[in-house]
N, C-alpha and C positions, 0 to 999 in steps of 0.2 A: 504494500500500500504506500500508496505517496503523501505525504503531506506537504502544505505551504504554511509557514510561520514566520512570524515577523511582529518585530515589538517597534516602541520611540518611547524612548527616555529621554524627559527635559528638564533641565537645570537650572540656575541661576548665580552663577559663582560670585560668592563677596570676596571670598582671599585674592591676594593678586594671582596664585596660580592655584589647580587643583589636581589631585592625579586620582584615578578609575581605575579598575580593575572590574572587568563584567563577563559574567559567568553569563551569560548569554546566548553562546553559539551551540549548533547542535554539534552532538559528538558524532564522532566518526569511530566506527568496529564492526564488528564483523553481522552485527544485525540492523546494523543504522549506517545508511551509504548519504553521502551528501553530493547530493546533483547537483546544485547551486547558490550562489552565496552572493549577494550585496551586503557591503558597510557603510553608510555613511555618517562623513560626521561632518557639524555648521557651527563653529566656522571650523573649516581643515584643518586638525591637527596631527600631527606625528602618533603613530598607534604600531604597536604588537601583537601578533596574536601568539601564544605562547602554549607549550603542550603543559596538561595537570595530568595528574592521574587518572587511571582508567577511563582514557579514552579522552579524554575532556580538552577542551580549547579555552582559554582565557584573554581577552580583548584587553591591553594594556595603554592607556592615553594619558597626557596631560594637558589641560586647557584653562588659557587665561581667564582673568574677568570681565563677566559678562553673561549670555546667554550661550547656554551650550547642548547640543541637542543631537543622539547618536540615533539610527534609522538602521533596522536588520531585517532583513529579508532572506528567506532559503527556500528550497524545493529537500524535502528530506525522503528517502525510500528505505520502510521500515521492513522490516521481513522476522519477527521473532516467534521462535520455536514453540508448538504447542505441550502447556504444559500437562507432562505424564498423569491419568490416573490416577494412582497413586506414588509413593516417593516411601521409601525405608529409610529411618534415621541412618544420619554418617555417625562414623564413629569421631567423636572432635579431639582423640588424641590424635588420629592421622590427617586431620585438617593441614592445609598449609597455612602456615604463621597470620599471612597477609588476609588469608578470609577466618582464621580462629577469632583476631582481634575483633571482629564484628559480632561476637558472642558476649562482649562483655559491658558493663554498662557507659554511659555517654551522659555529655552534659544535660542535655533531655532528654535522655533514655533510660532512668533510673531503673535498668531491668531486675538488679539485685531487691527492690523494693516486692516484686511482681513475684517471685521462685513460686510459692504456696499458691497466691489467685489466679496463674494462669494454667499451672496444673491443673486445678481447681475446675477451671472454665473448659478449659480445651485440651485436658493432656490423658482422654478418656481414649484415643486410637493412637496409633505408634505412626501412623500412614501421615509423614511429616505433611506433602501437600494438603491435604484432608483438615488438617490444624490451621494452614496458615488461611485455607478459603475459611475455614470456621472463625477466625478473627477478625476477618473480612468484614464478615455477614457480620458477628455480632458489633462489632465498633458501627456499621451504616445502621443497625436499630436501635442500639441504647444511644448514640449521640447527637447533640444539636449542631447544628449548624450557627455560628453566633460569634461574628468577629470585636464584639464590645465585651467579650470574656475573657480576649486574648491579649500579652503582649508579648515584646522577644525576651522576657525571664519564665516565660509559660512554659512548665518542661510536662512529661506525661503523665509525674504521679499529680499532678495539678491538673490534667485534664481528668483523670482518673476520678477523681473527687467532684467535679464540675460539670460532668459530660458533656462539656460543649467547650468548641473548640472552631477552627477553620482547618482547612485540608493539611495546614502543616502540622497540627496537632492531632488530629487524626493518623497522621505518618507517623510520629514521633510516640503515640499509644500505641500503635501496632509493630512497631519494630519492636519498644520494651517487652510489649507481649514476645513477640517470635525469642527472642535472647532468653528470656527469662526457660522457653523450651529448648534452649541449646540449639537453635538454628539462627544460622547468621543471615544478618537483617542489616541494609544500609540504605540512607535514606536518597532520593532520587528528587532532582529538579527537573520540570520536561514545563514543553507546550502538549497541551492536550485540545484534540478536537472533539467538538461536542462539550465542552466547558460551559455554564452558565451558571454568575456571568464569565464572560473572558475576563481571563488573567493566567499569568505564570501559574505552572501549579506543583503541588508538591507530592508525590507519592513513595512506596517504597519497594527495593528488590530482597528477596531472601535465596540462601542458597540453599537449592533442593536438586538432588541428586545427580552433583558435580557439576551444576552450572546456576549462574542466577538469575532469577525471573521474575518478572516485574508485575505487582499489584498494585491496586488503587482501593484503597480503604475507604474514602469519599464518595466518590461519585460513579465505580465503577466502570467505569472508560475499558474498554479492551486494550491492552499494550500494544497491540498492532497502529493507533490511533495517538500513542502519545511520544514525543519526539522530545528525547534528552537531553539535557545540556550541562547539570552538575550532577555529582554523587559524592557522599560523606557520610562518616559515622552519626550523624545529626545535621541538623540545619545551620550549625555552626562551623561546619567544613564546605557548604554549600550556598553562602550568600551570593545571592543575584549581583549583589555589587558590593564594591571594596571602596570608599571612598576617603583620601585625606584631603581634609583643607574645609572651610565655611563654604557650603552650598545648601541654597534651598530647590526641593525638590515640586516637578510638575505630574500633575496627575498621570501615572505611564497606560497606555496603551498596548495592545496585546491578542495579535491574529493569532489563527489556525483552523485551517480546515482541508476536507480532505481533496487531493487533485483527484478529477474525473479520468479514467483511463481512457 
């Protein structure tokens, strides 16, 4: 499936200069191909795009004061694997180091809080994938949707307590759940089509039987549909933007939908 995505981010810079960093771009691997890519930025300034981890691209600028305004546009072609049936626990002493770390907890991921409630909740079948649709399901029916509950110190034992949240605390409940069953869980910045309203959004991948596969705790979007652009242990390895200097920001904007074959 192809998608078209594209955000504007606008600025206002008070310091004399200001520097970005914008997780933004879609990633490129071996299940997300990138067709096409425009950047712009007004007024023209010197920019990077730089490799992150897995997979990821990061947009690097600096621009004086004034009004500053970056424009992204792609054509993305998604292809991701259907997930198996069922899935048999890994063993997590033979995990490799790089995905074990995803088993433990996170600045909003207090999974250690979670060991007992999520056994509790969902650790009645061993059939790992079977668990993680089950935390699915229950986060879209006990939780509100309600962005006047949330701020960026909102970690998941506080969604836990409040059940209401927006898509990045719904992500950041459902990872502590998966960890707390010893499945590794990291959280996922994409554009999603079929979003309402549009905006970025935030979801997460767990890894189930040697590879990892991507869920949406929210709004259920099929992964075929939603195009990545960061990944971390929490939303604190995956901000949309890195910004130093005095700027005020403008309302961002935020496509995606699917291309017609």
């Amino acid at each position: 499936m192809k998608l078209s995505v594209g955000c504007t981010l606008g600025y206002q810079i008070i310091a004399p200069t200001a520097a970005f960093t914008f997780n933004i771009l879609a990633n490129t691997d071996a299940q997300q191909r990138l067709l096409s890519e425009t950047i712009t930025c007004t007024p023209e300034v010197e920019r990077e795009i730089v490799e992150t981890e897995k997979g990821g691209r990061a947009l690097r600028c600096e621009a004086p004061t004034g009004p500053f305004e970056l424009r992204y546009a792609a054509v993305v072609e998604i292809s991701r694997p259907a997930l198996p049936a069922t899935v048999k626990p890994d063993n997590p002493g033979r995990l490799p180091l790089s995905i074990l770390t995803h088993t433990l907890p996170s600045r909003y991921c207090e999974s250690d809080r979670f060991a007992q409630i999520a056994w509790e909740l969902f650790g009645k079948t061993e059939d790992r994938a079977g668990q993680v649709r089950a935390i699915c399901q229950w986060i879209d029916q006990k939780l509100t949707y309600d962005p006047a509950a949330t701020d960026s110190r909102t970690g998941a034992w506080d969604v836990w307590l409040s059940r209401r949240g927006v898509c990045r605390d719904y992500t950041h409940l459902a990872i502590a759940f998966c960890r707390a069953l010893s499945i590794p869980a990291r959280y996922v910045g994409g554009y999603a089509a079929g979003l309402q309203p549009m905006d970025f959004h935030a979801c997460f991948e767990a890894y189930l039987g040697g590879d990892w596969r991507l869920f949406d705790p929210t709004d259920d979007i099929p992964p075929e549909r939603i195009a990545i652009i960061s990944r971390g242990r929490d939303a604190t390895n995956a901000a949309l933007t890195t910004i130093f200097g005095r700027v005020t920001t403008a309302p961002i904007k935020v496509t995606c939908e699917v291309v017609p074959d």
